[in-house]
C-alpha positions as CSV (number, residue, x, y, z in Angstrom):
1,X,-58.4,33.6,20.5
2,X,-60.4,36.7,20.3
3,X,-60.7,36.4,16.5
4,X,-61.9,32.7,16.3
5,X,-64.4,33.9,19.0
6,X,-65.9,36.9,16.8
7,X,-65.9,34.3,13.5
8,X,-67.9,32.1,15.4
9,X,-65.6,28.9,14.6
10,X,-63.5,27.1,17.1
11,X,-59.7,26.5,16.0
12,X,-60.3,23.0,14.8
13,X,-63.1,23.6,12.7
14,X,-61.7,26.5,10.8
15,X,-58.1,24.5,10.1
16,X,-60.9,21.3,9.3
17,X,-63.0,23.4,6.9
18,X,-59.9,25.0,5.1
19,X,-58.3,21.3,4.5
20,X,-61.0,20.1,3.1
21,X,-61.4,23.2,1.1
22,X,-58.0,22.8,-0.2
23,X,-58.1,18.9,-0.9
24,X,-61.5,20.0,-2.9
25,X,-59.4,22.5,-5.2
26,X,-56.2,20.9,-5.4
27,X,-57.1,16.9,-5.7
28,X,-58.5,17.3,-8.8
29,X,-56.1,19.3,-10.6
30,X,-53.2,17.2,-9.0
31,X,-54.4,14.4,-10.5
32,X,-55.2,15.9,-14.0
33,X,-51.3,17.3,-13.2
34,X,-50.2,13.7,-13.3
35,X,-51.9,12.3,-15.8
36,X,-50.6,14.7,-18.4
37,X,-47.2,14.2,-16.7
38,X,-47.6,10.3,-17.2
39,X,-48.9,10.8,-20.9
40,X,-46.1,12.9,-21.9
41,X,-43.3,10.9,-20.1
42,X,-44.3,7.9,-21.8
43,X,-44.9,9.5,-25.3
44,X,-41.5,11.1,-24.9
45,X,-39.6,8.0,-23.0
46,X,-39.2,6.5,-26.7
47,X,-38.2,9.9,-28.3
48,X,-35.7,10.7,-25.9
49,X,-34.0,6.6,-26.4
50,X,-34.0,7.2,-30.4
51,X,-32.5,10.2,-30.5
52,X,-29.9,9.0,-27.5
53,X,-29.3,6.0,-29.8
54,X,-29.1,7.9,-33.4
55,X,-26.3,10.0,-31.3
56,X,-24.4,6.8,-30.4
57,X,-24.8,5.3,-33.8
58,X,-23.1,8.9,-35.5
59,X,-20.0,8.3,-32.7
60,X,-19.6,5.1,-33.6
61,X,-19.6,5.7,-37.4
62,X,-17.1,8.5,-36.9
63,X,-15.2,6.0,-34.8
64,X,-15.1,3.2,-37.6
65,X,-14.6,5.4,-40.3
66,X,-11.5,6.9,-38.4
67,X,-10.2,3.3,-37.1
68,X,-10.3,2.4,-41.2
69,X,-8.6,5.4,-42.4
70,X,-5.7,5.5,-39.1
71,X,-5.4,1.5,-40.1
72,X,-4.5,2.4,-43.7
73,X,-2.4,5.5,-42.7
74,X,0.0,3.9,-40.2
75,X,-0.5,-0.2,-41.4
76,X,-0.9,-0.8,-37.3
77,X,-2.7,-3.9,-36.7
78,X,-4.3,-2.5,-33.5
79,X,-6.8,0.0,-35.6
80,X,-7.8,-2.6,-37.4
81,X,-8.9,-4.9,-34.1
82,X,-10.7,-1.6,-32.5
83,X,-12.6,-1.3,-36.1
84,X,-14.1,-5.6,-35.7
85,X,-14.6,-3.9,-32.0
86,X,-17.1,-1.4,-32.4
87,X,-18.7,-2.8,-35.3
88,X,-20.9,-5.4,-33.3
89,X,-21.9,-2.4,-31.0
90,X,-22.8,0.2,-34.2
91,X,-24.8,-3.0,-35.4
92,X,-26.6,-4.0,-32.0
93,X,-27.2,0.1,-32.0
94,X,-29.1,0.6,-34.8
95,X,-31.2,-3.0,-34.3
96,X,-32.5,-1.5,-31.3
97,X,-33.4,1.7,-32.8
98,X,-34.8,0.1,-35.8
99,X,-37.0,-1.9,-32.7
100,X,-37.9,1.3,-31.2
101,X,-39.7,2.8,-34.3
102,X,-39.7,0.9,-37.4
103,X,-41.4,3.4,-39.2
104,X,-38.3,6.0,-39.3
105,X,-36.0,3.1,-40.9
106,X,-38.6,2.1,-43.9
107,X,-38.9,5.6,-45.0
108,X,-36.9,6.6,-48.3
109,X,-33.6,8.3,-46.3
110,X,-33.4,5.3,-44.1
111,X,-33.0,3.7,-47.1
112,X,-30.4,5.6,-48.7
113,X,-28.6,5.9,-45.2
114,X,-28.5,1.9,-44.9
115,X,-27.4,1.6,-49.1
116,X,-24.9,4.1,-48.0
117,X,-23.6,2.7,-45.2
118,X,-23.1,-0.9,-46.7
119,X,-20.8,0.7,-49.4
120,X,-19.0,2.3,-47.0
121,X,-18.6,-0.7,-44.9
122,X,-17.6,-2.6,-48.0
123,X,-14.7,-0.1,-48.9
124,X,-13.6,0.1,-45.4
125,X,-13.2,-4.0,-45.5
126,X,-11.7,-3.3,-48.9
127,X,-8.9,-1.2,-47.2
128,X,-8.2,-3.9,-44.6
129,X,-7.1,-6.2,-47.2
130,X,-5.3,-3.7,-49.1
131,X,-3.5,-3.0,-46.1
132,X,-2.9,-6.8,-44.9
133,X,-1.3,-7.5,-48.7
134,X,1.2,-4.1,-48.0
135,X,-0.9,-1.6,-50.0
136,X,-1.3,1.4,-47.6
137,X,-0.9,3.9,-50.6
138,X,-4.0,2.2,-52.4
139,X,-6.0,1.6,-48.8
140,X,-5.3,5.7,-48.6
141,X,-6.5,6.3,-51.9
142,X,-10.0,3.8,-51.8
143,X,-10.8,5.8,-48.4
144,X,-9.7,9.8,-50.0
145,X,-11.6,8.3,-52.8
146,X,-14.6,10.8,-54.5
147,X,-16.5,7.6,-53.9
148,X,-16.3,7.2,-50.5
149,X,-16.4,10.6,-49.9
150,X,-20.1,10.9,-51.4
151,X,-21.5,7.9,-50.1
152,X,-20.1,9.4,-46.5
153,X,-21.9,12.6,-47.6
154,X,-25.0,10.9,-48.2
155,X,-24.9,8.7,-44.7
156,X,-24.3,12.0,-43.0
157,X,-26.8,14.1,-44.3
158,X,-29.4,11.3,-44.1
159,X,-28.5,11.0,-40.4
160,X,-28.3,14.6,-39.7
161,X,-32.0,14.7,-40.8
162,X,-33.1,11.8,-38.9
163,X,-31.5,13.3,-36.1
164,X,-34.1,16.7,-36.9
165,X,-37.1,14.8,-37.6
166,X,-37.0,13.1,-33.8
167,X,-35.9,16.7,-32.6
168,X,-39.1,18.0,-34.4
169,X,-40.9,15.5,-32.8
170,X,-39.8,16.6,-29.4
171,X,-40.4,20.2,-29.9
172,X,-43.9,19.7,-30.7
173,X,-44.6,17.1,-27.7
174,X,-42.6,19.7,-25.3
175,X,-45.0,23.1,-26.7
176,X,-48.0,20.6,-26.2
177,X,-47.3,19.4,-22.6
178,X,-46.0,23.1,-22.0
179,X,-49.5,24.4,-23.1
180,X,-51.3,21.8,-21.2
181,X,-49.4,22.9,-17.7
182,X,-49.8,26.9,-18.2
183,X,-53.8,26.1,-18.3
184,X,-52.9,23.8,-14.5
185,X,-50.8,26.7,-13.4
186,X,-53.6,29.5,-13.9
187,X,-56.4,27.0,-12.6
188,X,-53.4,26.4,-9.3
189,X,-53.1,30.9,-8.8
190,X,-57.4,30.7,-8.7
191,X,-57.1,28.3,-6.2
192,X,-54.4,30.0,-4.3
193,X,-56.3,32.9,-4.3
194,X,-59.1,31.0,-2.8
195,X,-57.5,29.7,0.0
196,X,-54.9,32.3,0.9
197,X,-57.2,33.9,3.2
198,X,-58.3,31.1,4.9
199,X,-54.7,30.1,5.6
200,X,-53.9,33.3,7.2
201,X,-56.7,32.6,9.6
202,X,-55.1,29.2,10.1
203,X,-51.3,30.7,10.7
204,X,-52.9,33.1,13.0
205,X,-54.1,30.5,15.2
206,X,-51.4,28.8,15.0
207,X,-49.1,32.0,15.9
208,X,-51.5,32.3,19.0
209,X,-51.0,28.6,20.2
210,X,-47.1,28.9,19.4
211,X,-46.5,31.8,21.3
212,X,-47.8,30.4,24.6
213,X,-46.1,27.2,24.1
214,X,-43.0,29.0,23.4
215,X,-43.2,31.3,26.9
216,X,-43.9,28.4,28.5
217,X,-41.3,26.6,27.0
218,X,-38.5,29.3,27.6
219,X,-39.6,29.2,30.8
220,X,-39.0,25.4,31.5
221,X,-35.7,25.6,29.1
222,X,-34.7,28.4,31.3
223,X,-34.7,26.1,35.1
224,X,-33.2,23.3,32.8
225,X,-30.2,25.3,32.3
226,X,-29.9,26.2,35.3
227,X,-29.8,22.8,36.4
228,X,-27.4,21.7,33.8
229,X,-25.0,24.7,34.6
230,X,-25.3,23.2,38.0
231,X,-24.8,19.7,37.2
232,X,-21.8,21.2,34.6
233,X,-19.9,22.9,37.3
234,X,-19.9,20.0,39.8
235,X,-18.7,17.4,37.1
236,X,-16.0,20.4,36.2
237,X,-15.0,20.0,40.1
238,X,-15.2,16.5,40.3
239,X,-13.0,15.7,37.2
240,X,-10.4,18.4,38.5
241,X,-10.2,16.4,42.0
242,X,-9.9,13.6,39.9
243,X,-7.2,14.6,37.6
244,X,-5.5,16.2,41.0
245,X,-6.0,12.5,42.4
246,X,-4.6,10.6,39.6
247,X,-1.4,13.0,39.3
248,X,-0.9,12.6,42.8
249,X,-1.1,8.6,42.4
250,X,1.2,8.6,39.7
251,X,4.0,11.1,41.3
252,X,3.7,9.1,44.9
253,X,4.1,5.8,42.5
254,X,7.1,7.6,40.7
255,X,8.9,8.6,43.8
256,X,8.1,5.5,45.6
257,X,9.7,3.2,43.0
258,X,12.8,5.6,42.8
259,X,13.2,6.2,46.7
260,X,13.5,2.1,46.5
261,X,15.8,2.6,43.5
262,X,17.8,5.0,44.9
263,X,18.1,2.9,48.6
264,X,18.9,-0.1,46.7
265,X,21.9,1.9,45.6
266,X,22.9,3.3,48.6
267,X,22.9,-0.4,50.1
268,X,24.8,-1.7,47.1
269,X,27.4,1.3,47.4
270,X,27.8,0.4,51.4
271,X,28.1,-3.4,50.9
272,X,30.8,-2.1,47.5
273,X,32.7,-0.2,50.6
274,X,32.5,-3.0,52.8
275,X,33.9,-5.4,50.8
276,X,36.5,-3.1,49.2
277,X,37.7,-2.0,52.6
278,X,38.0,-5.6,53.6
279,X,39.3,-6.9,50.9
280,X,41.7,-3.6,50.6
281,X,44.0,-4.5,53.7
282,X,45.0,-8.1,52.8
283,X,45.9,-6.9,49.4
284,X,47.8,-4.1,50.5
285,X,49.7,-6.9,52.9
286,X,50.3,-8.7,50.3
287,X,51.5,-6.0,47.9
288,X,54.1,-5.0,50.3
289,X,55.4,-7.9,51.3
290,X,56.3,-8.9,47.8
291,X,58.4,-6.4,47.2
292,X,60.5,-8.1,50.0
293,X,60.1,-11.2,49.1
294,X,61.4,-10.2,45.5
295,X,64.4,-9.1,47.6
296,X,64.8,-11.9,49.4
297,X,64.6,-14.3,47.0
298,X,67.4,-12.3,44.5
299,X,69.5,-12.2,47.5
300,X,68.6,-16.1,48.0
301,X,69.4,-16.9,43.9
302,X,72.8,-14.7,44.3
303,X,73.8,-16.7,47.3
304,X,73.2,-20.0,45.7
305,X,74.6,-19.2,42.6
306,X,78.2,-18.4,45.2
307,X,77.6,-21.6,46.6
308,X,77.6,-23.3,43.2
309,X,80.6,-21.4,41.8
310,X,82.3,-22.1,44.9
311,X,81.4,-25.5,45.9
312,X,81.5,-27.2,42.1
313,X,82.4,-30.6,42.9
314,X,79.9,-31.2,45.6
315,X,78.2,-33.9,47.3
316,X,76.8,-36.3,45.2
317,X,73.7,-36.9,46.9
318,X,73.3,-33.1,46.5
319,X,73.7,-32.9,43.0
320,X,70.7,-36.1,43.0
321,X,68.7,-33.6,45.1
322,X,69.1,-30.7,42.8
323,X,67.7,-32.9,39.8
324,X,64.8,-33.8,41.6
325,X,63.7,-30.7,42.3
326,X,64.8,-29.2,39.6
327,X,67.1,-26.4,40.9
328,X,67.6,-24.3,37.9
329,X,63.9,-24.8,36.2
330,X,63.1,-22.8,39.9
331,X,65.6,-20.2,39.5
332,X,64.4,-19.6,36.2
333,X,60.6,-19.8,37.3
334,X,60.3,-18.0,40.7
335,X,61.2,-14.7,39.5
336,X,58.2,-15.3,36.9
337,X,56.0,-16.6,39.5
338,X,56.8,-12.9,41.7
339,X,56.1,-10.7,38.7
340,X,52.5,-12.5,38.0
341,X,51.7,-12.0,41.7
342,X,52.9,-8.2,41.6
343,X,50.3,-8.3,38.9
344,X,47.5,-10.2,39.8
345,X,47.8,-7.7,43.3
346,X,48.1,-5.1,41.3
347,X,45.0,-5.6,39.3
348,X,42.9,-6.7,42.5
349,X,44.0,-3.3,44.2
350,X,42.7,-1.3,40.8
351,X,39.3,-3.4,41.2
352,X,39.2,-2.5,45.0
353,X,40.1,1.5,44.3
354,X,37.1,1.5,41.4
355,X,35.0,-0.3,44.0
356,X,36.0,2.4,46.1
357,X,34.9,5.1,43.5
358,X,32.0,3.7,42.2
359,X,30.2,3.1,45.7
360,X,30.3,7.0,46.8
361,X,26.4,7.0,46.0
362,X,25.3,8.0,49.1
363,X,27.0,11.1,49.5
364,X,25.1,14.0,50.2
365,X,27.4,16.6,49.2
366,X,29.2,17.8,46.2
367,X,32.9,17.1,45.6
368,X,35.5,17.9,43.0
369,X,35.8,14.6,41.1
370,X,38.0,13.1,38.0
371,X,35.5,12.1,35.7
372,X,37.7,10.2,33.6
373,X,38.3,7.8,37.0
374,X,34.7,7.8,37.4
375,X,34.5,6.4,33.9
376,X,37.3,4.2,34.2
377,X,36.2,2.5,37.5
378,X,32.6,1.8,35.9
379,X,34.1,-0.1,32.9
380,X,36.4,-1.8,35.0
381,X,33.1,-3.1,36.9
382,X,31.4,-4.2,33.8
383,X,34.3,-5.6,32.2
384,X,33.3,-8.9,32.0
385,X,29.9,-8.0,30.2
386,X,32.4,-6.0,27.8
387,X,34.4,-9.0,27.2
388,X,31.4,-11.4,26.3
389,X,30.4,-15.2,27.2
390,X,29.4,-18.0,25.6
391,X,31.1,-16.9,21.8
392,X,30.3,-13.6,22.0
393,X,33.0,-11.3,21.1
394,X,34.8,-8.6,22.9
395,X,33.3,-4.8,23.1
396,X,35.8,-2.8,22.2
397,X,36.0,0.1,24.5
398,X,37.8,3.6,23.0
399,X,38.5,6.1,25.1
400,X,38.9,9.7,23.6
401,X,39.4,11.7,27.1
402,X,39.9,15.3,26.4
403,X,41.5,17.6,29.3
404,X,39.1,18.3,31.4
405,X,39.8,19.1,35.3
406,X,37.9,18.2,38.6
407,X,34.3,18.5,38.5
408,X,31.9,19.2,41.5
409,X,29.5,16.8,41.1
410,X,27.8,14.0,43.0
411,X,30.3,11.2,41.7
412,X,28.1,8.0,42.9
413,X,25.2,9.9,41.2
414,X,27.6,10.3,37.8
415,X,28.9,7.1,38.3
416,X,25.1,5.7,38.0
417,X,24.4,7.3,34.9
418,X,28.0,6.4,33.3
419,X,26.7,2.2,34.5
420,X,23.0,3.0,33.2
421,X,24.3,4.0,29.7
422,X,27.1,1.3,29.3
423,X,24.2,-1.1,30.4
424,X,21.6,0.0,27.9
425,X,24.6,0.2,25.6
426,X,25.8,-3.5,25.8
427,X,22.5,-4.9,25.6
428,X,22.2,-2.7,21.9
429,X,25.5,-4.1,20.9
430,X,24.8,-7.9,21.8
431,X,21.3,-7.5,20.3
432,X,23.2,-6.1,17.2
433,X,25.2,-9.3,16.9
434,X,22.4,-11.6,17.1
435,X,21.3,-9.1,14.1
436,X,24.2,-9.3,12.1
437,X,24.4,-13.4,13.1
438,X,21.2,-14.2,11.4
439,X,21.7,-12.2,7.9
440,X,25.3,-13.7,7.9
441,X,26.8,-10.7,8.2
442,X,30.3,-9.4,10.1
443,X,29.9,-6.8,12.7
444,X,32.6,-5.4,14.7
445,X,31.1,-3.9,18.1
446,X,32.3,-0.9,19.9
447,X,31.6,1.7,22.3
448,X,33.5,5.3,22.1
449,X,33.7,7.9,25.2
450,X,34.5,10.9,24.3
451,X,35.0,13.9,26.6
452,X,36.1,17.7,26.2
453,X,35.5,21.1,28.1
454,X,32.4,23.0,25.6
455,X,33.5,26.0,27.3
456,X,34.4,27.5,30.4
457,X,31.9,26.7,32.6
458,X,30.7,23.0,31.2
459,X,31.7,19.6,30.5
460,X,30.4,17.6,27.6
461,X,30.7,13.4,28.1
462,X,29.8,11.4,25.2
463,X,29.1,8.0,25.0
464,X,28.0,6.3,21.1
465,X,28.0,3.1,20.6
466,X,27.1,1.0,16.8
467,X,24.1,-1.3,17.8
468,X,20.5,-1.4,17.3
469,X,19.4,2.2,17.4
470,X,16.4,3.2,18.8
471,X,13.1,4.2,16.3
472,X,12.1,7.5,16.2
473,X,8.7,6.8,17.9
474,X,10.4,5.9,21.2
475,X,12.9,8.8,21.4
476,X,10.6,11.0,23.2
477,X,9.8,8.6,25.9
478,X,13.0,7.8,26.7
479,X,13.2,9.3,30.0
480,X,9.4,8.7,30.8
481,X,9.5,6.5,33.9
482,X,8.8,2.8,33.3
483,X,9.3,3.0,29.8
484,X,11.8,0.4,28.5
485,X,12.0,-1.5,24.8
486,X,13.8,-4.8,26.5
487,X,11.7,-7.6,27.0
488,X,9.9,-8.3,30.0
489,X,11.6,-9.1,32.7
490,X,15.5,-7.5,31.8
491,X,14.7,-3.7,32.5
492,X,12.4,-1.8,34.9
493,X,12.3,1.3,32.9
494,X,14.0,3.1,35.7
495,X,17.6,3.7,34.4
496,X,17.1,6.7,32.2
497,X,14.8,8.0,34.2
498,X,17.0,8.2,37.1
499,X,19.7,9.6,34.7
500,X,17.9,12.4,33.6
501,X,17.4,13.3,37.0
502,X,20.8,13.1,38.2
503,X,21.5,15.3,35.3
504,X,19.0,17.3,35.0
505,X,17.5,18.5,38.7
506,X,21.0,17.6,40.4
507,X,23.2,19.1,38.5
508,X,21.0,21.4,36.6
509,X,22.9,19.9,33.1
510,X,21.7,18.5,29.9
511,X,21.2,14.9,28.8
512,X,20.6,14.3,24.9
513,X,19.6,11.1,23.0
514,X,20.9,10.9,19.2
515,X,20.0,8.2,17.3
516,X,19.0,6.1,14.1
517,X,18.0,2.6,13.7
518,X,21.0,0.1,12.4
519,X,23.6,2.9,13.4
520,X,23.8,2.8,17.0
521,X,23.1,5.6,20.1
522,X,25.1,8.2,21.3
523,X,24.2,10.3,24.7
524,X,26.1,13.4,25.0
525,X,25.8,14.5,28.6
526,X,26.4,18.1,29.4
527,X,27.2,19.6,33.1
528,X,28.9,22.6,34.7
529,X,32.5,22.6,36.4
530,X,30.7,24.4,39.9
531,X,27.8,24.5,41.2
532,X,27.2,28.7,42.8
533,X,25.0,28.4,45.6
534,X,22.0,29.8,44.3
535,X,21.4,26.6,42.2
């Protein structure tokens, strides 16, 4: 401020006086700028247009003549119909040039140009009716013609120096207006000179001013970031203790709905045993006893046959009484009668030992199992989903069981997984039908198991089936829990979850999803033979 002080001008006096010394020198020649500007745009505005327009004219007199001669060289009606298209425009062209300055079309070579043109036009229609009676050779000759040839000579060159007069024209206008804005530009440098050094005393002020602001502005840009870093690193905490929080809610929501899974099954598989052990011993009655009551009753037949062979001419009330109850229709039946109870026993003590199998889910220690059993007793559960209601038709089930021997596994956990994916499986196949129902279409459903040893330490199961599919876009959620593709209401989303656990963390195995849309799912499962006890 020392320097303002010396000059004897406050700040806002000097920067006054040196804009109104610099609105005195420039105003002026500003203004005398723009009206030479405005003089020579509008001088030059109708230049620039003619020559624009003599251009177009010359493109579309090279396109006519072309359109003329291609018409006579290949007889194609299409040249012909682009010649009647850009006539109009050539036509409207040169009105509006003619418009823009009369006075270059009513000088001697715009006269020649136009004589020119019409003879040309007139030969060029002459070929189009040459050509449209089938005389291409003579439409070729008119327009190779020394005729045509020279008047197309004389359009040309008459054109070509219309096109240099308006050039001419523009040259001169250009050196003028040039002329006009070196004299501006050296008046402009005086001026600069002028006030160059009554600017510097104006920047110097201003350097001055700037220089405090900007300390004190450092200085309060300085505390803000400190409080921002401040703010920053509490909203970094807070969003971590959220994201802690929410991860927490989600895993206690996660194991919460699978503890209740998993005691659901545990309940199940105790109310399976129940019933299996109770329903186990009357069975088991009854299968014994019929084996003595198939004894009996042989021994029974054998003695009444005796008694028939011996006795032949009995008692005729007797023989009344055998009618009536139809002696030998019984003898014939009753054996029948004993072997469809020996089956129908039979099959209820096969239901009551996959009961039996299938409801080990609460055990808490590993066992060597039979996998195949395990497979067997789950589809022997779900057998009536397998065999379809209401006109649905059977699932047929095939069983490629490789030799594999005991596993130690957690069989009611297996046996979970095997029900899960025979489940999922089911629903593809009957969604499938509904499918191949409504684009009349046969399909045959079926679900194949196939199991082998992938080597020495691990089991592969697989389970494919030829329904639905499942879209790429849902193969990576598979597994999520909660997701599901059924509607509302059929699945919790749960199954596959739980499977991949069972798999996965229990048995430390593998659990893969292959799929395609309209060509079914197949899960190959993968686990070891034993479990060391550092897993």
């Amino acid at each position: 401020m020392h320097l303002f002080n010396k000059l004897k001008f406050t700040p806002s006096q000097l920067v006054s006086v040196t804009v109104l010394l610099t609105l005195l020198l420039f105003i002026p020649q500003v203004c005398l700028n723009w009206q030479a500007y405005y003089n020579f745009n509008s001088m030059n505005k109708q230049e620039f247009k003619l020559q624009k327009l003599s251009d177009k004219i010359t493109y579309f007199d090279e396109v006519l003549t072309m359109s003329a001669r291609m018409n006579a060289a290949t007889g194609n009606v299409m040249w012909e119909k682009r010649y009647r298209q850009f006539e109009p425009e050539l036509d409207l062209a040169i009105q509006e040039a003619i418009k823009l300055a009369p006075e270059r079309y009513e000088d001697e070579n715009s006269q020649k140009i136009n004589l020119a043109n019409q003879q040309l036009v007139a030969m060029e229609y002459e070929s189009f009716d040459l050509v449209n009676k089938n005389q291409n050779q003579a439409a070729q000759l008119l327009l190779s013609s020394r005729k045509y040839e020279t008047q197309k000579q004389i359009y040309a060159n008459g054109v070509a120096e219309r096109n240099r007069n308006i050039s001419l024209g523009l040259q001169e206008k250009v050196a003028a207006y040039r002329q006009r804005m070196i004299w501006a530009i050296l008046v402009s440098t005086i001026s600069l000179i002028i006030l160059i050094p009554a600017w510097l005393l104006v920047l110097r002020l201003l350097q001055e001013y700037l220089k405090a602001k900007k300390t004190a502005q450092a200085a309060l840009e300085e505390t803000n970031s400190m409080l921002e870093m401040q703010v920053a690193a509490r909203t970094e905490k807070l969003n971590q203790k959220n994201i802690q929080l929410q991860q927490t809610l989600e895993f206690l929501q996660q194991t919460q709905v699978q503890l209740i899974q998993t005691e659901k099954m545990s309940s199940l598989g105790q109310l399976v045993a129940g019933v299996a052990h109770e329903i186990n011993n009357p069975v088991n009655f009854i299968y014994g006893n019929l084996i003595h009551v198939r004894e009996y009753t042989q021994k029974l037949l054998i003695l009444i046959n005796a008694y028939q062979q011996e006795y032949s001419n009995c008692n005729p009330e007797i023989n009344i009484l055998i009618e009536e109850m139809d002696l030998y229709f019984i003898i014939d039946d009753l054996p029948k009668i004993l072997d469809s109870m020996t089956i129908g026993a039979e099959r209820i003590r096969e239901l009551v030992l996959s009961l039996r199998n299938f409801s080990r889910l609460d055990e808490a220690e590993m066992k060597p199992v039979n996998i195949h059993e395990g497979i067997d007793s789950t589809l022997l559960i779900l057998q009536d989903h397998l065999k379809g209601q209401n006109k649905q038709q059977e699932i047929v089930v095939i069983k490629n069981y490789g030799y594999l021997p005991l596993v130690e596994c957690y069989a009611g956990g297996l046996n979970q997984v095997f029900m899960n994916i025979f489940i999922n499986a089911i629903d593809a196949l009957r969604q499938q039908e509904i499918n191949a129902c409504k684009d009349m279409k046969q399909h045959s459903s079926s679900i194949i198991i196939h199991t082998q040893l992938k080597n020495a330490e691990n089991v592969m199961i697989s389970i494919k089936d030829n329904g639905t599919g499942i879209r790429e876009k849902f193969k990576n959620k598979l597994f999520e829990p909660f997701f599901t593709t059924k509607p509302v209401g059929k699945g919790t989303g749960l199954g596959l979850s739980i499977s991949y656990q069972i798999i996965v963390e229990k048995h430390r195995g593998k659990i893969e999803c292959v799929s395609e849309p309209g060509k079914g799912t197949e899960f190959l499962i993968e686990i070891p033979l034993k479990h060391t006890a550092n897993i």
